[in-house]
C-alpha positions in Angstrom: 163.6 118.4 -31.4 160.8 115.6 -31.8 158.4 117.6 -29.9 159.5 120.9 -31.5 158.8 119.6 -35.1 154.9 118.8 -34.1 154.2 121.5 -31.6 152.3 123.8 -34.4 150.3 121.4 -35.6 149.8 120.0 -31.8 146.7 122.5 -31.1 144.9 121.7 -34.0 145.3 117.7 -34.6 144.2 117.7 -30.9 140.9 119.3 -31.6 140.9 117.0 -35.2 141.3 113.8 -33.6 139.6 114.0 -30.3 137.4 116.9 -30.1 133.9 116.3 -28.7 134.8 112.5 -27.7 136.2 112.6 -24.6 139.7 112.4 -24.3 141.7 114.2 -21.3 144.5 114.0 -19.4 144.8 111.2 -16.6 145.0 111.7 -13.0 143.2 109.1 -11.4 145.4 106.0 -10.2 144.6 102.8 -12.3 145.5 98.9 -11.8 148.2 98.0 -13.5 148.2 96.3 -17.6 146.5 91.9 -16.6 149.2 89.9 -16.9 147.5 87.7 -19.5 145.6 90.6 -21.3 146.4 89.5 -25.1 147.8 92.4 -27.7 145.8 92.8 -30.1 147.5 94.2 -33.6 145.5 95.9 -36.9 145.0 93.3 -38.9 144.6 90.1 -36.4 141.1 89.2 -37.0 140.2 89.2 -34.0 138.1 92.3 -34.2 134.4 92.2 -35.5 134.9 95.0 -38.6 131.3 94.2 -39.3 129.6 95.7 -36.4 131.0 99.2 -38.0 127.6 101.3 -39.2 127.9 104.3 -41.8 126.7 106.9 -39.7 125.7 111.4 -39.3 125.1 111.9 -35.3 125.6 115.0 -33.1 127.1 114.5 -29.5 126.1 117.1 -26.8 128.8 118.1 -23.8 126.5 117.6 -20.3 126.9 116.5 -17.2 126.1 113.0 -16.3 122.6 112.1 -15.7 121.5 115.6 -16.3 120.3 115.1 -20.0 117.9 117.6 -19.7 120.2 120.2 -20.1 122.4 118.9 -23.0 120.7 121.2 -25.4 122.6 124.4 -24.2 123.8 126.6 -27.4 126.9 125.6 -28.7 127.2 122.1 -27.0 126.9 120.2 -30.3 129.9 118.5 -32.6 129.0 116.9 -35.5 130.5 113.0 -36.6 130.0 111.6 -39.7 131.4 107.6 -40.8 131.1 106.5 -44.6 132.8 104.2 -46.6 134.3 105.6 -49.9 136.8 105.2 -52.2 139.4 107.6 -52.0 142.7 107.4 -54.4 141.4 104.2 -55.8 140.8 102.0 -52.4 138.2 102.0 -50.3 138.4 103.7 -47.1 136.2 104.5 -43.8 136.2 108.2 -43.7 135.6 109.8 -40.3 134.5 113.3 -40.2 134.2 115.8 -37.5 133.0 119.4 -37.4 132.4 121.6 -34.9 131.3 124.8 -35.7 129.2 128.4 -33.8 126.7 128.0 -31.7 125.1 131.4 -33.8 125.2 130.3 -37.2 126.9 127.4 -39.7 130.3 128.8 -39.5 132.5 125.9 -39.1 134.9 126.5 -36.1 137.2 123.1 -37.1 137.0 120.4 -39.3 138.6 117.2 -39.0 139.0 113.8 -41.7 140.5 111.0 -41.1 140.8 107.6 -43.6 140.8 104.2 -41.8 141.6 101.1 -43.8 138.1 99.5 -43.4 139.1 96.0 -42.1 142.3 96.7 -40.0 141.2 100.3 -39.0 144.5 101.2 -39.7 145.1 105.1 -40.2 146.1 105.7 -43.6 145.2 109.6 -44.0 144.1 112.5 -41.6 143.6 116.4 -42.4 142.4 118.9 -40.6 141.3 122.7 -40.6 140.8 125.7 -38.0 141.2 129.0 -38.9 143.7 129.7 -41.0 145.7 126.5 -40.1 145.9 123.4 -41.8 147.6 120.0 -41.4 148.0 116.5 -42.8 149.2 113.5 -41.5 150.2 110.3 -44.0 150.4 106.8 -42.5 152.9 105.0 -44.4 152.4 101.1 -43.6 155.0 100.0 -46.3 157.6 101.4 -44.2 156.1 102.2 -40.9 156.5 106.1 -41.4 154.2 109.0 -39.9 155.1 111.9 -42.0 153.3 115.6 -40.8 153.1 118.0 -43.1 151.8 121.5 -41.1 150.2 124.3 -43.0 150.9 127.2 -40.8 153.6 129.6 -41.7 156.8 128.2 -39.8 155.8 124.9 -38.7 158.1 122.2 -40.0 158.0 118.9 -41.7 158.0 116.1 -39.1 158.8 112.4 -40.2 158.7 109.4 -37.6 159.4 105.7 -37.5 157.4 103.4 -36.0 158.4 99.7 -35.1 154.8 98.4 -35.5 151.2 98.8 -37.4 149.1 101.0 -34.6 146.3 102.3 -34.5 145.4 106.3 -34.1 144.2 107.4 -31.1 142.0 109.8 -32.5 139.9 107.4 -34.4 139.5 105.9 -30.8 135.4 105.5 -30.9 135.9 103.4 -33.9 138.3 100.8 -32.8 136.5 100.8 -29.5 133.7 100.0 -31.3 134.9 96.7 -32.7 136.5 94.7 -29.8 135.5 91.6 -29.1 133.5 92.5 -26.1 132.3 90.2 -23.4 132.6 90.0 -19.6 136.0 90.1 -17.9 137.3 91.5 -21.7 140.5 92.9 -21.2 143.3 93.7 -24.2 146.1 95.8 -24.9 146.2 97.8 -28.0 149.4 99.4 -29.6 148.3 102.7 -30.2 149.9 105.9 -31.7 148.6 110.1 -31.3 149.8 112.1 -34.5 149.1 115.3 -31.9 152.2 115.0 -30.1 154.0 112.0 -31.7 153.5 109.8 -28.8 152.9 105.9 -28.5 150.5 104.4 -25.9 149.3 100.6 -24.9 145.9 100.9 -24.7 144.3 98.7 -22.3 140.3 98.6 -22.6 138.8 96.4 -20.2 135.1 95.5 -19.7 134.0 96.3 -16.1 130.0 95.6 -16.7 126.9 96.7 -18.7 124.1 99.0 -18.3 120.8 100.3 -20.9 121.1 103.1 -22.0 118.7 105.6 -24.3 119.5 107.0 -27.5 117.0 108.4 -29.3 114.0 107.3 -27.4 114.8 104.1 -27.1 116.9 101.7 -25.2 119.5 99.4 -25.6 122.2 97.1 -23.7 125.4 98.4 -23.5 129.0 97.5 -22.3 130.8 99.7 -19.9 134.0 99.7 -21.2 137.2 101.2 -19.1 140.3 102.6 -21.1 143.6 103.2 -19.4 146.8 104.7 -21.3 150.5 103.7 -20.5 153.3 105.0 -21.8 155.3 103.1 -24.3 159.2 104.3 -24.4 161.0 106.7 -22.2 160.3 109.3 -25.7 157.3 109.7 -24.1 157.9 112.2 -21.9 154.7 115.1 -23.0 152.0 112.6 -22.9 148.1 113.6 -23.0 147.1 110.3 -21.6 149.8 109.2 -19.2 150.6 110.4 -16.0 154.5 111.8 -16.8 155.0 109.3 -19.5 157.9 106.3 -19.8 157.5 102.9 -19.4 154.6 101.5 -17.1 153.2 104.6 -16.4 149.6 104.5 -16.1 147.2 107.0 -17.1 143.0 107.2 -16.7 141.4 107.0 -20.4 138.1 107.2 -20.3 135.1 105.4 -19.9 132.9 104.1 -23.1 129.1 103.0 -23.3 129.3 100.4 -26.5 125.8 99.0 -28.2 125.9 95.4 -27.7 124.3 95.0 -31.0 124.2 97.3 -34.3 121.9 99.1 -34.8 121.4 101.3 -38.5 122.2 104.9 -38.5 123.5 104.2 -35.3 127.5 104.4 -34.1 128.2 101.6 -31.4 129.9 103.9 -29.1 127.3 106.2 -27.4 128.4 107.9 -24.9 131.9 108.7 -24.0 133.1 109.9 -20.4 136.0 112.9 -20.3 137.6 110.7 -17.7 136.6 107.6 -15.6 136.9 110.0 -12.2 134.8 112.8 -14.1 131.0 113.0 -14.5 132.0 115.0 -17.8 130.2 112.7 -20.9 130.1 113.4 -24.5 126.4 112.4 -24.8 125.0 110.8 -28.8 121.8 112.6 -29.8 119.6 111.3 -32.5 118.6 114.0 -34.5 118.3 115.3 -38.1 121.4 116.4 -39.6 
């Protein structure tokens, strides 16, 4: 019944949360969740909100190390991160458009509003086609409550037992860990798509330069893996069969080491750590 309630607006939060950035289903083994590797919770302070940039940038689908061809027609998605004050409080508003490769049709668009010093979800629509969907975070009383626009989708409401944060908005929590070397954490995490929880366990495995825009910078290679987080989850996107200490491959994330203006600290994402798939940043005019 869980599943049933969120499988029309499944297809379309999908595309809202994580389209263009890199997120697929596991099937490379991982080691299991360090022993010692700290939880870190919205709101902890131990995150560096600061480093977060207001931000327009393009990401082109290529293959890695082949750059030269990530200009192909329709390979571009559009990100956008600003902070604004939305029903009086101030929010981080992330915005994500895809649209024809022929013309400025937009294909899907995608919002979500972050609370801009825990990150926490508060607010996510999205568009495509004909369908729409919102999702409200409701941190007074740990609800998720779905509200589907397609004709006969239904309501869906569900508890949660802590604050987590949204999978989709996964670039931007990424983007403010603590990072250093032998970095590991475990992050509660929740995906409105399918109404699924996840530990999140990012772990620094070493650091490259890498060019954006013509120039280069030092980055963080950062190593993602998903496990399951109740025997609920049994249609996960990120695990391999879901349950309990299951382990799935995330991804694999190239994070500034520095800010930069104009400039998101995640810039390049990979589909999955086995894959040579990236989501690519591009600097250029919006």
């Amino acid at each position: 019944m869980f599943h049933a309630m969120f499988r029309a607006a499944r297809a379309v939060l999908l595309t809202l949360l994580a389209a263009g950035l890199g997120l697929a289903p596991a099937t490379a083994e991982t080691p299991p969740i360090p022993p010692t590797a700290p939880v870190l919770l919205p709101g902890q302070g131990a995150f560096e909100n600061g480093v977060l940039m207001e931000h327009e940038v393009f990401w082109a689908m290529g293959r890695a190390g082949q750059h030269e061809d990530l200009a192909a027609p329709g390979a571009w998605q559009q990100t956008s991160v600003r902070r604004m004050e939305s029903d009086g409080r101030e929010v981080l508003r992330r915005v994500h458009e895809v649209r024809r490769p022929d013309s400025d049709a937009v294909l899907m668009r995608a919002s979500i509003d972050l609370d801009p010093d825990t990150l926490l979800p508060l607010v996510a629509t999205t568009s495509r086609g004909g369908d729409s969907t919102r999702v409200e975070y409701d941190w007074s009383r740990h609800v998720v409550r779905t509200y589907p626009g397609s004709e006969g989708a239904e309501f869906g409401e569900v508890s949660l037992d802590l604050a987590m944060f949204e999978v989709g908005a996964h670039d931007l929590w990424i983007a403010v860990l603590p990072l250093r070397e032998g970095f590991t954490a475990r992050l509660p995490t929740y995906f409105a798509s399918s109404g699924t929880k996840y530990w999140a366990v990012p772990r620094v495995v070493g650091s490259e330069r890498v060019q954006v825009g013509g120039s280069s910078y030092d980055a963080w290679v950062v190593e993602v893996d998903w496990w399951g987080m109740g025997a609920a989850n049994t249609e996960a996107n990120f695990s391999s069969g879901g349950g309990d200490g299951v382990a799935g491959a995330g991804g694999k994330y190239w994070v500034l080491k520095r800010t930069v203006a104009d400039l998101p600290r995640v810039v390049r994402i990979r589909t999955s750590i086995g894959s040579g798939q990236d989501s690519v940043l591009e600097v250029r005019a919006p």
